[in-house]
C-alpha positions as CSV (number, residue, x, y, z in Angstrom):
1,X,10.0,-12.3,-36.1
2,X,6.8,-13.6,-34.8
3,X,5.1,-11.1,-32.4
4,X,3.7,-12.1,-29.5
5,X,0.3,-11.8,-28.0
6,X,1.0,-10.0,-25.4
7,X,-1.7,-7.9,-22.5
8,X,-0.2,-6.0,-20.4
9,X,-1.3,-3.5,-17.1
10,X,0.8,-1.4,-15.0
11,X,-0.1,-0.5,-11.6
12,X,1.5,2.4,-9.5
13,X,0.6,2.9,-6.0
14,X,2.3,4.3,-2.6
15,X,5.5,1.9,-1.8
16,X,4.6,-0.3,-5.2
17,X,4.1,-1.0,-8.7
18,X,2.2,-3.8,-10.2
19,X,2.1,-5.5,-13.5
20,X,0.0,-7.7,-15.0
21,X,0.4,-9.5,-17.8
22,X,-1.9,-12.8,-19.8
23,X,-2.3,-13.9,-23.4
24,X,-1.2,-17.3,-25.5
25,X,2.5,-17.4,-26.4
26,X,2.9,-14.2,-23.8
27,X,6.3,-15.0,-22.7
28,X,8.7,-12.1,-22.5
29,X,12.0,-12.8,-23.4
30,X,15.0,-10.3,-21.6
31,X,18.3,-9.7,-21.1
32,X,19.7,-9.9,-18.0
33,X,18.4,-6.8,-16.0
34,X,17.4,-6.0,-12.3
35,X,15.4,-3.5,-10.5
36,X,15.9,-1.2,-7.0
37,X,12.8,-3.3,-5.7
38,X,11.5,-6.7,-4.2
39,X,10.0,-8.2,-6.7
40,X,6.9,-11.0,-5.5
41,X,6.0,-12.5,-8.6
42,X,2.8,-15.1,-8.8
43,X,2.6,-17.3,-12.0
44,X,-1.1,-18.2,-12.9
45,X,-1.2,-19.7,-15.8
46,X,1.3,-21.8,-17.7
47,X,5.2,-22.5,-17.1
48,X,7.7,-20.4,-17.4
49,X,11.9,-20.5,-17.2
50,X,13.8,-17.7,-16.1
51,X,17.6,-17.3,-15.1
52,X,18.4,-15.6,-11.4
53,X,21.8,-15.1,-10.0
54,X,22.9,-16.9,-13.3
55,X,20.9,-20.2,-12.5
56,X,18.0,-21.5,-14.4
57,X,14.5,-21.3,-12.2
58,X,11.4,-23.3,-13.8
59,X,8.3,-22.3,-12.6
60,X,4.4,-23.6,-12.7
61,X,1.2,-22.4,-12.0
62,X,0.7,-21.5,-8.2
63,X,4.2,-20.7,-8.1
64,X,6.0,-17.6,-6.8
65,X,9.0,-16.4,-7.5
66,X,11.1,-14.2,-5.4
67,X,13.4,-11.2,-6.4
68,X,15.8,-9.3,-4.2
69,X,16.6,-5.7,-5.1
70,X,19.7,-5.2,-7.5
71,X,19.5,-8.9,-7.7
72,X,20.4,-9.8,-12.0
73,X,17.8,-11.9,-13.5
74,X,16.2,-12.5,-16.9
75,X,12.6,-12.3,-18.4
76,X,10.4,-15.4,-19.0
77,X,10.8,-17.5,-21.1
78,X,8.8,-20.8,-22.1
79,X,7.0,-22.7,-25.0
80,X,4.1,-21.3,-27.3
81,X,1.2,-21.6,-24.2
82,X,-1.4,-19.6,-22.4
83,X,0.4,-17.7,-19.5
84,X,-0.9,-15.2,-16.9
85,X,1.2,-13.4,-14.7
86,X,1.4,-10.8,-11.5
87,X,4.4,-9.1,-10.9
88,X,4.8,-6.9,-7.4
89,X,7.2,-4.7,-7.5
90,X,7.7,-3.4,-3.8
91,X,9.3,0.1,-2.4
92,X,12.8,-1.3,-0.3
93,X,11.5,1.9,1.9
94,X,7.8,0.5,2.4
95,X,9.5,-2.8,3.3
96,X,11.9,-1.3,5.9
97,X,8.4,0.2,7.6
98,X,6.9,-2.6,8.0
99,X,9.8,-4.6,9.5
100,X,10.6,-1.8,12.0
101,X,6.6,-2.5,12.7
102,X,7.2,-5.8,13.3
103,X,9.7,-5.7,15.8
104,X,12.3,-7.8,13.7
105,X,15.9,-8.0,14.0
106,X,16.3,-7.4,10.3
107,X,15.8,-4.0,9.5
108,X,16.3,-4.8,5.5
109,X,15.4,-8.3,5.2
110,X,16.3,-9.8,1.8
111,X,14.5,-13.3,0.9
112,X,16.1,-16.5,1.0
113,X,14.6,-18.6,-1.6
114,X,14.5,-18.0,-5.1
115,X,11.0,-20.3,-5.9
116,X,8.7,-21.5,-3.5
117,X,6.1,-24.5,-3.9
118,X,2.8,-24.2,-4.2
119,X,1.2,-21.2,-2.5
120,X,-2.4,-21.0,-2.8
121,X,-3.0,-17.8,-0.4
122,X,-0.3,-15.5,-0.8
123,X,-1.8,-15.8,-4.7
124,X,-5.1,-15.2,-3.5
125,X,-3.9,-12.5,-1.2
126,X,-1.9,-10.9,-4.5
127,X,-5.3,-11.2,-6.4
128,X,-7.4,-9.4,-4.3
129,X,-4.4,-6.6,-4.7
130,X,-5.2,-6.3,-8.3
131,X,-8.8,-6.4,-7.5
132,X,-8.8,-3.6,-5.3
133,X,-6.1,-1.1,-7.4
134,X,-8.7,-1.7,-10.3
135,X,-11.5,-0.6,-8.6
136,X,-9.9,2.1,-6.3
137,X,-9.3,4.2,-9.2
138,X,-5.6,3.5,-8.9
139,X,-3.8,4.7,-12.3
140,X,-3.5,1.3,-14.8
141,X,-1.2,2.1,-17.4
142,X,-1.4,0.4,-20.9
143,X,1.5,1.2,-22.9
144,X,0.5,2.9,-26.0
145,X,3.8,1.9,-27.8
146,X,6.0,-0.8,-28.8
147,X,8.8,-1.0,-26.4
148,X,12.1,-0.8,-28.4
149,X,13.6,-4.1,-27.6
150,X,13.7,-7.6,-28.7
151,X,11.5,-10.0,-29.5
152,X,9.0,-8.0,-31.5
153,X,5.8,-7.1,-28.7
154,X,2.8,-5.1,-29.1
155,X,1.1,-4.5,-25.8
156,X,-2.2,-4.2,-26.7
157,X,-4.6,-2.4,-24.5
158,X,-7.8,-4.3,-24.5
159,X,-10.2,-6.1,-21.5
160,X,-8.2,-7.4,-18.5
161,X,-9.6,-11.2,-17.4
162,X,-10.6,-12.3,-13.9
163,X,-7.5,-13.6,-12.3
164,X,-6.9,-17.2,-12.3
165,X,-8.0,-18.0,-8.3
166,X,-10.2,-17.8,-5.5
167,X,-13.1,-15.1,-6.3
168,X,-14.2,-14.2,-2.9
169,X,-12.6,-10.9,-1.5
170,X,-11.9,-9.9,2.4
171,X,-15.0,-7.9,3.5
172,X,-13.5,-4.6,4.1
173,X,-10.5,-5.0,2.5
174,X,-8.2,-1.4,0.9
175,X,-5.5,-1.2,-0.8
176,X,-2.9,-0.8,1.8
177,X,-4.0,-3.4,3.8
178,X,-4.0,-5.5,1.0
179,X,-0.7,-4.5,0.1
180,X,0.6,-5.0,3.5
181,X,-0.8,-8.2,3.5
182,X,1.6,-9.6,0.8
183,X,4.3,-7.9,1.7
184,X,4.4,-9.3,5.3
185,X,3.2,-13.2,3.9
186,X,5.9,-13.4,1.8
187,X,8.8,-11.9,4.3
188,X,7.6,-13.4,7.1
189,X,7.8,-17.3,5.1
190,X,10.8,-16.5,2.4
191,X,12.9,-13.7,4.2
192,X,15.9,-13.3,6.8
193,X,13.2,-10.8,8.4
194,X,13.3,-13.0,12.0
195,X,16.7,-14.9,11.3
196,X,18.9,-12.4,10.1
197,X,22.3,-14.9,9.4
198,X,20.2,-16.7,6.8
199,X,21.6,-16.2,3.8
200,X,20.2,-13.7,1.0
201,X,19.8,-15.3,-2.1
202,X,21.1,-12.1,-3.7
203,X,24.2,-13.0,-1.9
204,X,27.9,-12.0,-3.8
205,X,29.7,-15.0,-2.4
206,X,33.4,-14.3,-5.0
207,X,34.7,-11.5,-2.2
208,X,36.5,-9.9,-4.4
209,X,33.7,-9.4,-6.1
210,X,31.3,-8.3,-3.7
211,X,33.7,-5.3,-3.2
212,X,33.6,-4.2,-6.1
213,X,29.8,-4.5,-6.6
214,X,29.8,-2.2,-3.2
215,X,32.0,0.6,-5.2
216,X,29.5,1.0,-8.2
217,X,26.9,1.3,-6.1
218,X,28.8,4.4,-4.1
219,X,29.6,5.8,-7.3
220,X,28.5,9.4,-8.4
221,X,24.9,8.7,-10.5
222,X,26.2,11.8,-12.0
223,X,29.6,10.7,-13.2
224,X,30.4,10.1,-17.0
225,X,30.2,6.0,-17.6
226,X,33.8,6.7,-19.2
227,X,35.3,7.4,-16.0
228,X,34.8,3.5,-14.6
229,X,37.2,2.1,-16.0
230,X,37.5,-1.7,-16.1
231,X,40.8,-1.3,-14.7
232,X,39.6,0.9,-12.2
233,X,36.9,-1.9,-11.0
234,X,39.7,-4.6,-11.6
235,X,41.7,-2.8,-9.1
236,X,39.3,-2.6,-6.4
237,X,38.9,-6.0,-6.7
238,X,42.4,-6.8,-6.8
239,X,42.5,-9.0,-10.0
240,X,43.9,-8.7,-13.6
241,X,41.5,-6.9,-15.7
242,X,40.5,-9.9,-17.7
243,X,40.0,-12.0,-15.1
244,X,37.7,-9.7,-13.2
245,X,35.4,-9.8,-16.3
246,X,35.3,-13.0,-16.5
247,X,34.7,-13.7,-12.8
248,X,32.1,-10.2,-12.6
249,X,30.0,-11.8,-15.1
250,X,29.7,-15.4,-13.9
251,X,29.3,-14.0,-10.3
252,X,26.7,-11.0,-10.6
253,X,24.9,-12.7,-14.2
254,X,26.1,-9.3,-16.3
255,X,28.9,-7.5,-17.3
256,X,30.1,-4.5,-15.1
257,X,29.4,-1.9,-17.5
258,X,25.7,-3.0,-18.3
259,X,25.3,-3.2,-14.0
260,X,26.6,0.9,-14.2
261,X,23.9,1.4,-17.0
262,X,21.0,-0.3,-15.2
263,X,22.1,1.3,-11.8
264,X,21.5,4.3,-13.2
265,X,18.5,3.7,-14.5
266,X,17.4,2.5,-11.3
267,X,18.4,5.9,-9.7
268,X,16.5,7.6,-12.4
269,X,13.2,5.6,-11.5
270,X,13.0,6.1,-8.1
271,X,13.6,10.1,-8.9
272,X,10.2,9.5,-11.4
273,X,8.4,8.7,-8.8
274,X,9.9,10.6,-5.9
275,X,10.3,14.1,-6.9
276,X,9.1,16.0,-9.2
277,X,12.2,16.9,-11.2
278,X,11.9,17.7,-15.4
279,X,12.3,14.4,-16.8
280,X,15.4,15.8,-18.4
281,X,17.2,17.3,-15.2
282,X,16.7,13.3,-13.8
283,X,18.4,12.2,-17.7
284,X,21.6,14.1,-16.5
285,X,21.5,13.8,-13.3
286,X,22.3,9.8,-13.7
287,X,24.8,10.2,-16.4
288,X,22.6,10.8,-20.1
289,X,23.8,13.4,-22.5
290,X,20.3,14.0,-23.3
291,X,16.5,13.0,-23.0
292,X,15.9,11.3,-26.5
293,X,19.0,8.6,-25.6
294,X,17.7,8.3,-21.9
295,X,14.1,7.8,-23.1
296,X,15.5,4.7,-25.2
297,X,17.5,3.2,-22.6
298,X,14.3,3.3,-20.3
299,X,11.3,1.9,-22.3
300,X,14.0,-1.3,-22.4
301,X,14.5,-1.4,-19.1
302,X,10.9,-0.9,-17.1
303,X,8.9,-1.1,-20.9
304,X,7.4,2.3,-21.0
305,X,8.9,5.7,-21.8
306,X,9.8,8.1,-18.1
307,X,7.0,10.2,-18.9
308,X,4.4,7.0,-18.8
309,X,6.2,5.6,-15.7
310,X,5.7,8.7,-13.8
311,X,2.0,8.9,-14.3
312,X,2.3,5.6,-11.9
313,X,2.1,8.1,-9.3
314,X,3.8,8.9,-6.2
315,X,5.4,6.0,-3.9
């Protein structure tokens, strides 16, 4: 299989983690996944097609694409081209703060659009972010190793470039500032933050459904995977067993099982970066028989082992 050309740069700082990735035919192909935070993503370079919420989402340069926690979506995907990337992955805690700041009426707002148009400063604003983590000292992460997943990538650590957009920086400017910044642009334009009956575009609408999404998130992170049974979730829902798969899948964008596995992994990320438990006391604690199979499961979901994802730092 042809390997990509892939740079890469993580990011961790208090209430977020930021990724950056360039290079020609850089697109990174997934299967359907989500994470426990907002994600703010600005494309810089290129197009790129991604699924969310099981519908396609084509995207240009200038672009931004918005991500509710928990919300299923795939990785990019596009045609051999140039493409240049950030990705903003943002605390749901560190959001809360801010909107309790604000005085809004949502006190976990969840964005209501999936792509905007054209946005010229929240890019900028996004930019100068990266600027200032690179220069602050702020831990940037180049994964050493091959993450074990499909299509065939090699992260290379090498030179990062100058971000695609405006050069001149806020006189002044930190990281948490900057951070705030973005955070606030995009809620305050893309978010139920001020209008709290818009709808979220992570939004179960199949009711039936929605209940049983609610259960699996209440589960036991330390309870065996075995013990959810289909039936069990079929139940809840109050469908035949088949039918609930089929109607799961097309609703939420993955099968239950694979939303218990990356739950869990979830829950084991935010304990990374939250406490300072033994890598292998967080494997059991979310349901792995061991560290060697947790470890695997991982570096396919975030794309670098625990032990490199907790050198992110606190959040």
């Amino acid at each position: 299989m042809k390997r990509l050309d892939l740079r890469a740069a993580f990011y961790g700082g208090a209430g977020f983690t930021l990724y950056h990735a360039w290079g020609p035919n850089s697109a990174l192909p997934l299967s359907p996944h989500f994470h426990d935070e907002y994600l703010i993503c600005a494309q810089l370079v290129g197009e790129e097609e991604c699924q969310v919420s099981g519908k396609i989402q084509r995207f240009s340069a200038g672009e931004v694409v918005l991500i509710n926690p928990q919300q299923v979506h795939t990785g990019n995907q596009t045609a051999n081209e140039e493409l240049e990337y950030l990705s903003l992955y943002v605390d749901r805690s560190l959001v809360e703060r801010l909107a309790n700041e604000l005085g809004a009426p949502s006190a976990a707002p969840e964005f209501t659009v999936v792509k905007t148009g054209p946005q010229p400063e929240l890019i900028h604003r996004m930019i100068e972010l990266l600027c200032l983590v690179r220069e602050s000292g702020t831990h940037a992460l180049y994964p050493g190793l091959e993450p074990p997943s499909e299509p065939d990538v090699e992260l290379v650590p090498s030179p990062e470039p100058t971000p695609t957009g405006p050069s001149p920086r806020t006189p002044g400017l930190d990281v948490e500032t900057a951070l705030r910044e973005v955070v606030v642009h995009a809620f305050e334009d893309f978010s139920n933050l001020r209008q709290p009956m818009l709808r979220s575009t992570n939004r179960v609408s199949h009711r039936r459904i929605a209940r049983s999404v609610e259960y699996i998130r209440e589960l036991d992170p330390q309870a065996e995977a075995a013990s959810v049974t289909l039936d069990q979730l079929a139940e809840v829902a109050g469908l035949s067993k088949y039918h609930f798969l089929r109607q799961f899948s097309s609703a939420v964008g993955m099968t239950p099982g694979a939303y218990l596995r990356t739950l869990r992994l979830c829950q084991a990320a935010r304990k990374l970066r939250t406490t300072d438990m033994p890598i292998l006391e967080i494997a059991l604690s979310v349901g792995f028989a061991d560290h060697p199979s947790f470890s695997r499961a991982f570096a396919r979901h975030m794309g670098m082992t625990p032990s490199e994802y907790q050198k992110l730092g606190p959040l």
